[in-house]
ZADO-1210 file (C-alpha; in nm, 4 decimals, padded with zeros to 6 digits):
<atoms>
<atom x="12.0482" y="11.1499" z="09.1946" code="UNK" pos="1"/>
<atom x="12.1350" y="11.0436" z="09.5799" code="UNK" pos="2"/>
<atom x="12.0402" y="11.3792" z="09.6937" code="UNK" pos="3"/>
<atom x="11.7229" y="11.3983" z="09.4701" code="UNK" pos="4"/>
<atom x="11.6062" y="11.0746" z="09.6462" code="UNK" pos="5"/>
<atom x="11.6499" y="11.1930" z="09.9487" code="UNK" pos="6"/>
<atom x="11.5196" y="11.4790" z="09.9411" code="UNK" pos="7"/>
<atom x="11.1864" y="11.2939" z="09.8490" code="UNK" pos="8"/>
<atom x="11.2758" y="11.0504" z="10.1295" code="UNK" pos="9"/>
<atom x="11.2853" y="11.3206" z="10.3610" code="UNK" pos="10"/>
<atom x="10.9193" y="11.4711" z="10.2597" code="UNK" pos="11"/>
<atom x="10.7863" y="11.1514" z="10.3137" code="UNK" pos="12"/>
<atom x="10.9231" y="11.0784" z="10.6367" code="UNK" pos="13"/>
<atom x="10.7819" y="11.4074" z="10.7062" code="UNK" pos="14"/>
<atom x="10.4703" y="11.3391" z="10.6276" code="UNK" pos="15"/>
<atom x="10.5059" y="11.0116" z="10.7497" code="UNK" pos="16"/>
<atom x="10.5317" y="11.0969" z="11.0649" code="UNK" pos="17"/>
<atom x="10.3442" y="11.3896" z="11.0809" code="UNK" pos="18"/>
<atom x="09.9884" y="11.1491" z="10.9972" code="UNK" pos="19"/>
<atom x="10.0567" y="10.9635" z="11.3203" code="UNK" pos="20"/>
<atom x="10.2744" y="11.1034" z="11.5782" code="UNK" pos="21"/>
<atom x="10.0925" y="11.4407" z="11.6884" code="UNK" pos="22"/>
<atom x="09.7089" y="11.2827" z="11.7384" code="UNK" pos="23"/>
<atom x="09.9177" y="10.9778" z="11.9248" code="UNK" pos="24"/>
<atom x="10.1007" y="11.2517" z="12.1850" code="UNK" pos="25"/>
<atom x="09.7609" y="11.4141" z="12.2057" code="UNK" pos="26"/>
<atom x="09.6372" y="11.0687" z="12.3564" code="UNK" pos="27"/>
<atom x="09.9138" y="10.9867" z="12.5797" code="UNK" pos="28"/>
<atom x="09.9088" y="11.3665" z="12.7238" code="UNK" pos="29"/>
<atom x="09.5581" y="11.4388" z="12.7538" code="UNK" pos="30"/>
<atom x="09.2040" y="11.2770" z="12.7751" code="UNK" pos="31"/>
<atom x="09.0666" y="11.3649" z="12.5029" code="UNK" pos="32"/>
<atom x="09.1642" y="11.0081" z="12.2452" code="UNK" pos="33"/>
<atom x="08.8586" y="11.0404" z="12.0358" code="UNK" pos="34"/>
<atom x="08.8489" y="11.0565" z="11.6638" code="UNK" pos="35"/>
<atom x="08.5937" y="11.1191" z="11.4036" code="UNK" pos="36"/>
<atom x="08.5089" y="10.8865" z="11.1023" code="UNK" pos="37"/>
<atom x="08.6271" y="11.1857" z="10.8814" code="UNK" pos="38"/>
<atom x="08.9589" y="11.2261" z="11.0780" code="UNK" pos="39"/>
<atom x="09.0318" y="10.9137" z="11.1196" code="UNK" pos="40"/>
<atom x="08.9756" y="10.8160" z="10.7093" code="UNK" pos="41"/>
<atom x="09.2395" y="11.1326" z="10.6612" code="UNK" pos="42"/>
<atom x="09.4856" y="10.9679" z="10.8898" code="UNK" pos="43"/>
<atom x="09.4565" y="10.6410" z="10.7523" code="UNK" pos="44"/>
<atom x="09.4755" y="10.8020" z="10.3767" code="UNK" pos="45"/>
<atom x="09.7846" y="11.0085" z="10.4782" code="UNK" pos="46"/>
<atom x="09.9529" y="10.7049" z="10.6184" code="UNK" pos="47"/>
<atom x="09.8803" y="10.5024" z="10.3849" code="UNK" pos="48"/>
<atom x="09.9957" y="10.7503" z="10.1053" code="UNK" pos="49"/>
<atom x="10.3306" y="10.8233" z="10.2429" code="UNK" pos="50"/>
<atom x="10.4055" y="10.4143" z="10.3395" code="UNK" pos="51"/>
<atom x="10.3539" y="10.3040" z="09.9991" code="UNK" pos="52"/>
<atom x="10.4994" y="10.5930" z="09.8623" code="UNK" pos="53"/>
<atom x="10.8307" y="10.4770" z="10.0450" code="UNK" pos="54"/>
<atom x="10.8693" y="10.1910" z="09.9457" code="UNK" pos="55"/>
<atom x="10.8192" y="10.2571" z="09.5735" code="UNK" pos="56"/>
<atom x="11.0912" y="10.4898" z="09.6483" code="UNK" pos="57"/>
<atom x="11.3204" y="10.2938" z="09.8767" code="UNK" pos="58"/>
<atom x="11.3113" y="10.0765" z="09.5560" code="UNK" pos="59"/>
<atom x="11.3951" y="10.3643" z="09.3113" code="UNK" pos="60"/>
<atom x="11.7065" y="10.3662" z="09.5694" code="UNK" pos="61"/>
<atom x="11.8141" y="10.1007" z="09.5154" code="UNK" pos="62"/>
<atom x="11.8165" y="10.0980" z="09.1322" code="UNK" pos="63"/>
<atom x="11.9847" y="10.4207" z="09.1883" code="UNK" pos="64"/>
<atom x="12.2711" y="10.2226" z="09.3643" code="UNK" pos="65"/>
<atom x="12.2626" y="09.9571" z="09.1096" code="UNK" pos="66"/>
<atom x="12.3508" y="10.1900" z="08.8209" code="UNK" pos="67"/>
<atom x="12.5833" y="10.3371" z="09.0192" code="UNK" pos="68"/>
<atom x="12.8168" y="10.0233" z="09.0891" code="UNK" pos="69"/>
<atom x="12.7362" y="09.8125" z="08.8158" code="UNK" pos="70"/>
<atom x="12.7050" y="10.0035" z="08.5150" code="UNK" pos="71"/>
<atom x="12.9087" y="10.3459" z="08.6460" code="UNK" pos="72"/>
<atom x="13.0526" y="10.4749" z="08.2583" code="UNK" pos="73"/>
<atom x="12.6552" y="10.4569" z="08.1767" code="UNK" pos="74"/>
<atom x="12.5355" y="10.6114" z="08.5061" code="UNK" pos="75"/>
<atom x="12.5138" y="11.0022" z="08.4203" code="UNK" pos="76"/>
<atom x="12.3017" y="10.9138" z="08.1242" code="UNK" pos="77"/>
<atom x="12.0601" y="10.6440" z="08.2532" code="UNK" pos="78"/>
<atom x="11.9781" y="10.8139" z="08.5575" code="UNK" pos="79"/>
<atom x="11.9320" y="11.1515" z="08.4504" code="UNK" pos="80"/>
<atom x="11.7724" y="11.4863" z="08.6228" code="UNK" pos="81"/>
<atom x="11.4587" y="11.3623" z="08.4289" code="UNK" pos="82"/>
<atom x="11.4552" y="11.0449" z="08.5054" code="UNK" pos="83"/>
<atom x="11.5003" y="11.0246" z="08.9194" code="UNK" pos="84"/>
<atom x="11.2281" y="11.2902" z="08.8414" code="UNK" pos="85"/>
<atom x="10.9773" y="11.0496" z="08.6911" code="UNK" pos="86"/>
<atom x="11.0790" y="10.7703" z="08.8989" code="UNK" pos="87"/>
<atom x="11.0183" y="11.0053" z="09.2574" code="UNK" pos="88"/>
<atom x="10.7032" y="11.1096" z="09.0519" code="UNK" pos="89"/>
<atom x="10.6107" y="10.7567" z="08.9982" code="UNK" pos="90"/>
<atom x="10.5995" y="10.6425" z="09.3414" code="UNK" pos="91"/>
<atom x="10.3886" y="10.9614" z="09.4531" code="UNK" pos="92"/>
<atom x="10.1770" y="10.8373" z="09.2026" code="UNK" pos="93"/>
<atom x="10.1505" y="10.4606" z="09.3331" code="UNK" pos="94"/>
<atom x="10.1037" y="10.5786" z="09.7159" code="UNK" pos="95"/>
<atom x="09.8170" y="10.8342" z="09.6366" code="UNK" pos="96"/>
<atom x="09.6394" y="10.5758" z="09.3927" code="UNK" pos="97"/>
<atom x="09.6303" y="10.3004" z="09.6754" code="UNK" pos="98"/>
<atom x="09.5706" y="10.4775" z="09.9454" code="UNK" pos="99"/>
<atom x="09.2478" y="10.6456" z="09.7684" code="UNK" pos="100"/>
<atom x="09.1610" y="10.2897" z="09.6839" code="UNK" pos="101"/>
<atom x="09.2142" y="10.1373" z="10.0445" code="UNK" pos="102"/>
<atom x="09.0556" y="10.4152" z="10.2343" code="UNK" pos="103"/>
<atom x="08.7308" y="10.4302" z="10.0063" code="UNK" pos="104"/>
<atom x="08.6427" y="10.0793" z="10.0050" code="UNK" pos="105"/>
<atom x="08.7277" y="10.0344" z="10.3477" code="UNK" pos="106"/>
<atom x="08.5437" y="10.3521" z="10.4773" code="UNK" pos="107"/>
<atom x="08.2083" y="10.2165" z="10.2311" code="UNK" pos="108"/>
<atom x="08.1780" y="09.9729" z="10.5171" code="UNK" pos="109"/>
<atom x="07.9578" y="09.9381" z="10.8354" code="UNK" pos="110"/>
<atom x="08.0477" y="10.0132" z="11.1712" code="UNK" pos="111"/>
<atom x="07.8194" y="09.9077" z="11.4313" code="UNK" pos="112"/>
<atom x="07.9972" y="09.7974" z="11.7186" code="UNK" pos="113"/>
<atom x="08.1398" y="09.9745" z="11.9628" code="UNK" pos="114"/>
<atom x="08.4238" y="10.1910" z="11.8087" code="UNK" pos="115"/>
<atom x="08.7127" y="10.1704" z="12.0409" code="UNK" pos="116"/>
<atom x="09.0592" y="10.0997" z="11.7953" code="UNK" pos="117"/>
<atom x="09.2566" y="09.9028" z="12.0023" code="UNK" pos="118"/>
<atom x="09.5876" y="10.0842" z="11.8588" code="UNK" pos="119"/>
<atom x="09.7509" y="10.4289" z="11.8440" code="UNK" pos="120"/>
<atom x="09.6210" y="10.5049" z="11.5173" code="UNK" pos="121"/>
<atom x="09.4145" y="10.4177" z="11.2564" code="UNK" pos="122"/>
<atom x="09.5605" y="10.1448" z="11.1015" code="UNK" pos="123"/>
<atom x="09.3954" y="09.9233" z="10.8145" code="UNK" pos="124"/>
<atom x="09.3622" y="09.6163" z="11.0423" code="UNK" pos="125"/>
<atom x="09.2620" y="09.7469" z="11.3250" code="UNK" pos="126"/>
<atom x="08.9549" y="09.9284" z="11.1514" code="UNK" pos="127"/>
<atom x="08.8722" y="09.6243" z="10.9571" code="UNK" pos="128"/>
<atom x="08.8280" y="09.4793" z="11.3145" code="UNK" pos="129"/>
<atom x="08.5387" y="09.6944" z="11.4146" code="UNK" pos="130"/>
<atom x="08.3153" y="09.5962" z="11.0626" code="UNK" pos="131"/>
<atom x="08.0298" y="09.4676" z="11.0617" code="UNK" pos="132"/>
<atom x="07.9598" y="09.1312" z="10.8126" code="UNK" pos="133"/>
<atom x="08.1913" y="08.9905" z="10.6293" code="UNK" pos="134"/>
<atom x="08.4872" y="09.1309" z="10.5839" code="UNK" pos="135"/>
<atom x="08.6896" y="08.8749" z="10.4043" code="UNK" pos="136"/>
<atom x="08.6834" y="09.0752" z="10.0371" code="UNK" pos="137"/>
<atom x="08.8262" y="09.3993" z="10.2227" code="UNK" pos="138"/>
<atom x="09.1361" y="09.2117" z="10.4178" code="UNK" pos="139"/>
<atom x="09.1988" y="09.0417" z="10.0667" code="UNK" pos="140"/>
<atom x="09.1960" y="09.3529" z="09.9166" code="UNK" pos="141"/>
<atom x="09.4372" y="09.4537" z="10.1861" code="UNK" pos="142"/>
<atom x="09.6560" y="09.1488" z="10.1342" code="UNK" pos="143"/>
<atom x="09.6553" y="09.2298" z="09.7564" code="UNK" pos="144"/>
<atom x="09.7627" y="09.5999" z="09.7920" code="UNK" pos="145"/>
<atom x="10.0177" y="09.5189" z="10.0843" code="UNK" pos="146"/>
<atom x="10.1491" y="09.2263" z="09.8143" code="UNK" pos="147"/>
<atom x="10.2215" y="09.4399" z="09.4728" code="UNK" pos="148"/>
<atom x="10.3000" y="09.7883" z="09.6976" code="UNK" pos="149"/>
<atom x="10.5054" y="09.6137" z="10.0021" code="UNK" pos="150"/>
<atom x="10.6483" y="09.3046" z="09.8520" code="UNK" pos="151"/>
<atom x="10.7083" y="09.3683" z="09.4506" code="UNK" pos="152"/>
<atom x="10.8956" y="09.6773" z="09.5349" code="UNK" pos="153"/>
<atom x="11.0979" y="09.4736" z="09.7553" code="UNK" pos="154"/>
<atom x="11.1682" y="09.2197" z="09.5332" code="UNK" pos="155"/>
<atom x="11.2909" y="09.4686" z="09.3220" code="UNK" pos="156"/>
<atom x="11.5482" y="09.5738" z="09.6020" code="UNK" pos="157"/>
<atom x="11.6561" y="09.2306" z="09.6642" code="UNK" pos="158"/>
<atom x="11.7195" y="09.1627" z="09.2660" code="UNK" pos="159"/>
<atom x="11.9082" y="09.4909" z="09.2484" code="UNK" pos="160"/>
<atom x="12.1314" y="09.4089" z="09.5456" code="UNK" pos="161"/>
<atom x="12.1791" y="09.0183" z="09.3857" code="UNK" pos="162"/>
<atom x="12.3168" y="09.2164" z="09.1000" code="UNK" pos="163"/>
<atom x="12.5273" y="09.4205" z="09.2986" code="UNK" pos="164"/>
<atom x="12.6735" y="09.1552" z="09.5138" code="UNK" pos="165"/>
<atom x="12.7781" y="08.9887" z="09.2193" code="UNK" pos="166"/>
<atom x="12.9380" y="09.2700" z="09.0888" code="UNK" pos="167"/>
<atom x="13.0985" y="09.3399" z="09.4571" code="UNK" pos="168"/>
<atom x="13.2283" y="09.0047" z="09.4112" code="UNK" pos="169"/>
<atom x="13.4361" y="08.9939" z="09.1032" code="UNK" pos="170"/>
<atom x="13.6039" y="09.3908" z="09.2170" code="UNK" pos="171"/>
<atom x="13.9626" y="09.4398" z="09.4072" code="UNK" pos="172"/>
<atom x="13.8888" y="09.4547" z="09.7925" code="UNK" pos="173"/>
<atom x="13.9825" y="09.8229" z="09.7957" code="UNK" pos="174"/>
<atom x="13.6694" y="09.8506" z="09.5189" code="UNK" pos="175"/>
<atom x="13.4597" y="09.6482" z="09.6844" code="UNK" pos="176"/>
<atom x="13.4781" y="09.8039" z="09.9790" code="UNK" pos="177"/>
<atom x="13.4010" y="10.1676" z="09.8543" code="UNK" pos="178"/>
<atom x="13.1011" y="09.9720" z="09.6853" code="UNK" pos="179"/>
<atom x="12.9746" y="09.8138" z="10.0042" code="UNK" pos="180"/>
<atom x="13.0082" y="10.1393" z="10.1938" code="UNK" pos="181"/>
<atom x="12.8052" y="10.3069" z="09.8996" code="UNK" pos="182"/>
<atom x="12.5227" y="10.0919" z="09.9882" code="UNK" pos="183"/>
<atom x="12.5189" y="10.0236" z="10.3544" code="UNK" pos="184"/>
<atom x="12.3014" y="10.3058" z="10.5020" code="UNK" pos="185"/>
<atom x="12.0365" y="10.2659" z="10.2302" code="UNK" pos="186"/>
<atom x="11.9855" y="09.8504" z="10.2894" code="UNK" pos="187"/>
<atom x="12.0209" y="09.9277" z="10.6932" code="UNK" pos="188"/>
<atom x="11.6741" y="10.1722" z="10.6201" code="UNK" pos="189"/>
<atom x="11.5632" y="09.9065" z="10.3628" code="UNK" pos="190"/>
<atom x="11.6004" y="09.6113" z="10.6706" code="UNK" pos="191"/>
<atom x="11.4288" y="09.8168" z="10.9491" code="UNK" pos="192"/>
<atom x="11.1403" y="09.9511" z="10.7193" code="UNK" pos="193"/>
<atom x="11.0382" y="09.6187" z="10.5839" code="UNK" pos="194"/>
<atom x="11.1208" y="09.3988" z="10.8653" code="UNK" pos="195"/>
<atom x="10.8656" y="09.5267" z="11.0635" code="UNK" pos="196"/>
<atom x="10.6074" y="09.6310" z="10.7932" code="UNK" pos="197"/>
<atom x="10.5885" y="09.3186" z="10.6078" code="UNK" pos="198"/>
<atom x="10.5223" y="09.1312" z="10.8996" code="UNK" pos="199"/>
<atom x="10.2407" y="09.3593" z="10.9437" code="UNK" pos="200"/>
<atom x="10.0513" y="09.3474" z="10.6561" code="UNK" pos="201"/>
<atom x="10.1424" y="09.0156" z="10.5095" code="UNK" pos="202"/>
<atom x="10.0666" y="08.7667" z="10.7994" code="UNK" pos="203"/>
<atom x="09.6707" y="08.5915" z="10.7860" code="UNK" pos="204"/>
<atom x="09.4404" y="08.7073" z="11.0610" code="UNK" pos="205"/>
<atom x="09.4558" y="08.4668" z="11.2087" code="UNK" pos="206"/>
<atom x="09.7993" y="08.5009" z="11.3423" code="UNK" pos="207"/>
<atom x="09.7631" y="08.8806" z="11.4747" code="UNK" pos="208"/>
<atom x="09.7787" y="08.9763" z="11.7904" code="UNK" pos="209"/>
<atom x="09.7036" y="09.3454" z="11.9299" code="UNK" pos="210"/>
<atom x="10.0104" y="09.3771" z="12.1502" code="UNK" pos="211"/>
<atom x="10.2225" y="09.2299" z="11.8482" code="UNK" pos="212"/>
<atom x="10.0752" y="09.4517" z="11.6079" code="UNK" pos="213"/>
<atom x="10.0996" y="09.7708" z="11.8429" code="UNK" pos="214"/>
<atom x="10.5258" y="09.6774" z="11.8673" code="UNK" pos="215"/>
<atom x="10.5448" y="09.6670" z="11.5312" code="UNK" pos="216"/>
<atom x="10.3479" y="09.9651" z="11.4066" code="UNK" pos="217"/>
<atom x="10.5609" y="10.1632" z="11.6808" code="UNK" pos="218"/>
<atom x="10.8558" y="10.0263" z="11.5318" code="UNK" pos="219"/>
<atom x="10.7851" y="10.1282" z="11.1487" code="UNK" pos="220"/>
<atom x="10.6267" y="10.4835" z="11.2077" code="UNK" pos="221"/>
<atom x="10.8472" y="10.6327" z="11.5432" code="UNK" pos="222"/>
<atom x="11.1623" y="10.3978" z="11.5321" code="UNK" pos="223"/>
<atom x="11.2766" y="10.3965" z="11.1944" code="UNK" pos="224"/>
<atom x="11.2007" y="10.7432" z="11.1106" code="UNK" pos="225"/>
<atom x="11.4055" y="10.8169" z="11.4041" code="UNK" pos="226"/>
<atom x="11.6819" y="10.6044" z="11.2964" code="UNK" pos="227"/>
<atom x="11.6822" y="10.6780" z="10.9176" code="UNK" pos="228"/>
<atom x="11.8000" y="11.0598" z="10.9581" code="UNK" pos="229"/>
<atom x="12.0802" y="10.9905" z="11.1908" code="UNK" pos="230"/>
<atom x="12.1872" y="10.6529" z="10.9647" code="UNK" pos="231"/>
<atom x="12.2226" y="10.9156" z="10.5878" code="UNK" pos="232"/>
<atom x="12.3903" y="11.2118" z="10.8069" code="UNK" pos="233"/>
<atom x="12.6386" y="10.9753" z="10.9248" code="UNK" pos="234"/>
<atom x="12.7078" y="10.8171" z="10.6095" code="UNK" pos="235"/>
<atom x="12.6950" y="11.1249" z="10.4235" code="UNK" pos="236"/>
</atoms>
């Protein structure tokens, strides 16, 4: 089931990536840093597929890792070929559903001003910054999605390691270290991808700032997809 999960992990840092990173090089490297509505509604779909999509399955993870250490004579069974196949399939699922949702009703809107995105892509804040009217219902609607998609699924990684821990606890040393080492590289990528993320998309308006926001978007689409390759081939 490890290798099952990721695998998906590594399609959707692929993808990931992929959404951002080329049109980005493009504008450091030449002149040409425009974008059409249509292109830029892709990029924000594709990013917003693959994010979400993550951390549904950053969460499947870890209730991979729970099974494993806390319930280990009923692991083969519970977590099955089918069933990391419906959970991977599951948070697909989730990512495509609220990105469609996200990029429709924020791409219904007006755009009047002038349309310069003061970041490297295009990012749900930063387009929700060049509406016109009222804009409050769409950046609640953000804060909703970024809620159930960024923070439930993390919640669900925090429970499962609360479980673990106090099954870590009550093992010899020798056992609790194998267990530790089982789940180190997995809550390293859990810390950097959520760190920087959450901050993102869960702080009010009010407290944004474009040079903060740039730091951390660079930080959850080029720095941890760096990092997360070189963290599993070491462990593994």
């Amino acid at each position: 089931p490890m290798y099952l999960f990721l695998g998906n992990l590594s399609l959707l840092e692929i993808g990931y990536t992929c959404s951002v990173i080329p049109k980005m090089l493009q504008s450091l490297v030449s002149e040409a840093r425009g974008i059409s509505r249509e292109g830029c509604a892709t990029q924000m779909f594709f990013f917003t597929f693959f994010g979400i999509s993550e951390c549904c399955l950053l969460a499947a993870m870890a209730f991979d890792r729970y099974m494993a250490i806390c319930s280990p004579l009923h692991y083969a069974t519970r977590m099955s070929h089918g069933a990391c196949v419906h959970l991977a399939m599951v948070s697909w699922g989730v990512g495509c559903m609220a990105a469609l949702g996200q990029t429709n009703y924020i791409f219904s809107l007006d755009f009047c001003g002038p349309c310069e995105i003061d970041h490297f892509f295009c990012d749900l804040p930063p387009i929700l910054a060049l509406a016109c009217g009222d804009t409050s219902h769409n950046e609640a609607a953000v804060f909703v999605a970024a809620t159930l998609c960024i923070s439930s699924p993390f919640l669900l990684i925090i429970a499962s390691y609360g479980r673990i821990l106090a099954a870590v606890l009550s093992m010899p040393s020798e056992g609790r270290q194998k267990a530790l080492s089982t789940c180190s590289s997995h809550l390293l990528v859990v810390t950097l991808f959520y760190g920087s993320a959450s901050v993102t998309y869960l702080r009010p308006k009010a407290s944004h700032s474009p040079g903060i926001d740039k730091l951390l978007a660079l930080s959850y689409t080029v720095v941890t997809s760096m990092l997360n390759p070189i963290i599993y081939t070491l462990r593994n």
